[in-house]
C-alpha positions as a Markdown table, in Angstrom:
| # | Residue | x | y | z |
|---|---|---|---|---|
| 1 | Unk | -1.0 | 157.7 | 107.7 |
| 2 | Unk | -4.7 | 156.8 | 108.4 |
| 3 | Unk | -6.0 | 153.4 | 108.4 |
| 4 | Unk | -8.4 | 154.2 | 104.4 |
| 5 | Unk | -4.8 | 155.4 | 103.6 |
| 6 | Unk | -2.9 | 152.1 | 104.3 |
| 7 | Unk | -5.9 | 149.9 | 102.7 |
| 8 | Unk | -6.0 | 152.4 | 99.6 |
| 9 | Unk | -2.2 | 150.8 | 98.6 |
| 10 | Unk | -4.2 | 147.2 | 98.5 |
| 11 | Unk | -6.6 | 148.1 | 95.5 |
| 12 | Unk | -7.3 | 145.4 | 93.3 |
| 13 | Unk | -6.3 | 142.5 | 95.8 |
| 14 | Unk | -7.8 | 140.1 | 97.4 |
| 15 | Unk | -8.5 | 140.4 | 101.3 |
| 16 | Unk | -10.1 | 138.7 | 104.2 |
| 17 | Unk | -12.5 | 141.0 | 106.4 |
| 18 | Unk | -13.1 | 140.2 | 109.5 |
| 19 | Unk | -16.9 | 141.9 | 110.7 |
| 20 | Unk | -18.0 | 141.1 | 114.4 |
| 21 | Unk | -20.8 | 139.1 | 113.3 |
| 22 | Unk | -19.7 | 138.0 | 109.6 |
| 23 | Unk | -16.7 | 137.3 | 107.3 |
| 24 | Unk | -16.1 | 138.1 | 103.6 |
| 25 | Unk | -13.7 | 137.7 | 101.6 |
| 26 | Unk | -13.4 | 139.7 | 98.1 |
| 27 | Unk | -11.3 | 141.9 | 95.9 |
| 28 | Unk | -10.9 | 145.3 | 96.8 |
| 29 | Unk | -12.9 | 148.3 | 94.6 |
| 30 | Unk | -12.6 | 151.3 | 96.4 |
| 31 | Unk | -11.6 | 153.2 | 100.0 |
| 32 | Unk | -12.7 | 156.5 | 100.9 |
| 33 | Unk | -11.7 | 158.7 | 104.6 |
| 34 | Unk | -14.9 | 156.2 | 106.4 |
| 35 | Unk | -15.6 | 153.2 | 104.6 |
| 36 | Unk | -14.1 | 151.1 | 101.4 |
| 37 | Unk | -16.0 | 148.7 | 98.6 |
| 38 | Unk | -14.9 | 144.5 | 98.0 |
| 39 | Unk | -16.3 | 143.0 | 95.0 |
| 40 | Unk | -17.3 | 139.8 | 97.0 |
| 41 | Unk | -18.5 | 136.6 | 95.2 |
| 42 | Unk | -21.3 | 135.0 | 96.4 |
| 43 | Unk | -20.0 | 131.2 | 96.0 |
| 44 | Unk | -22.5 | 130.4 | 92.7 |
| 45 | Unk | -20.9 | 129.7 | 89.0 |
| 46 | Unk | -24.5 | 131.4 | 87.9 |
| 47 | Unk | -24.6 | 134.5 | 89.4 |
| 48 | Unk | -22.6 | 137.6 | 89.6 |
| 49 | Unk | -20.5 | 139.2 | 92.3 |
| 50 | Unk | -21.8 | 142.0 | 94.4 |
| 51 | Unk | -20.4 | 144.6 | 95.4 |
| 52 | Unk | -20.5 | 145.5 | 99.1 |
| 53 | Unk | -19.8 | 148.8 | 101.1 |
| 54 | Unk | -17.7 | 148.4 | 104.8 |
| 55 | Unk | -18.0 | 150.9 | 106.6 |
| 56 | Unk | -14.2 | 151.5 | 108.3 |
| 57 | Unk | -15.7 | 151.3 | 112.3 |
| 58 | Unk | -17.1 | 148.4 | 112.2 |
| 59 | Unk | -13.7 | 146.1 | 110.7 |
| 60 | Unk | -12.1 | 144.0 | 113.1 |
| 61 | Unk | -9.3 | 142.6 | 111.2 |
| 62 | Unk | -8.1 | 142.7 | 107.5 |
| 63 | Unk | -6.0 | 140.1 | 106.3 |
| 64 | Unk | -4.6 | 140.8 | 102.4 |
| 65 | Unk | -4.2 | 137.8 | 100.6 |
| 66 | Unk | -0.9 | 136.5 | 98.1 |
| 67 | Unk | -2.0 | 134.2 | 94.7 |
C-alpha cells in the first residue's frame, strides 16, 4: 500500500501537514499517486478557504486530527 493510498482512507478529515519550511492545517479534498489537495482556511471570518495542492515529496509529517 502506497503512502497517496493510506492518506486516500482520510478524505474529508482534518489533518496537520508538516512542510520543511511551513505548516497547514486543513480538511482533506483530494489525493492522487504524487500529490493530494487540503481545503485550508486562511484564519479570517471574511474570506474564504483556499484550496492548496501538496505535492507528496515534499511532506514531512501528517498528523490526522479527531473532533
Amino acid at each position: 500500500m502506497t503512502f497517496a493510498e493510506i492518506l486516500s482512507q482520510y478524505l474529508n478529515r482534518n489533518l496537520e501537514v508538516y512542510l520543511p519550511n511551513q505548516f497547514l492545517e486543513g480538511v482533506l479534498q483530494a489525493v492522487n499517486g504524487s500529490s493530494f489537495v487540503l481545503e485550508v482556511q486562511n484564519g479570517s471570518y471574511v474570506d474564504p478557504s483556499d484550496l492548496v495542492t501538496i505535492f507528496l515529496d515534499n511532506v514531512e509529517g501528517i498528523r490526522v486530527l479527531t473532533v
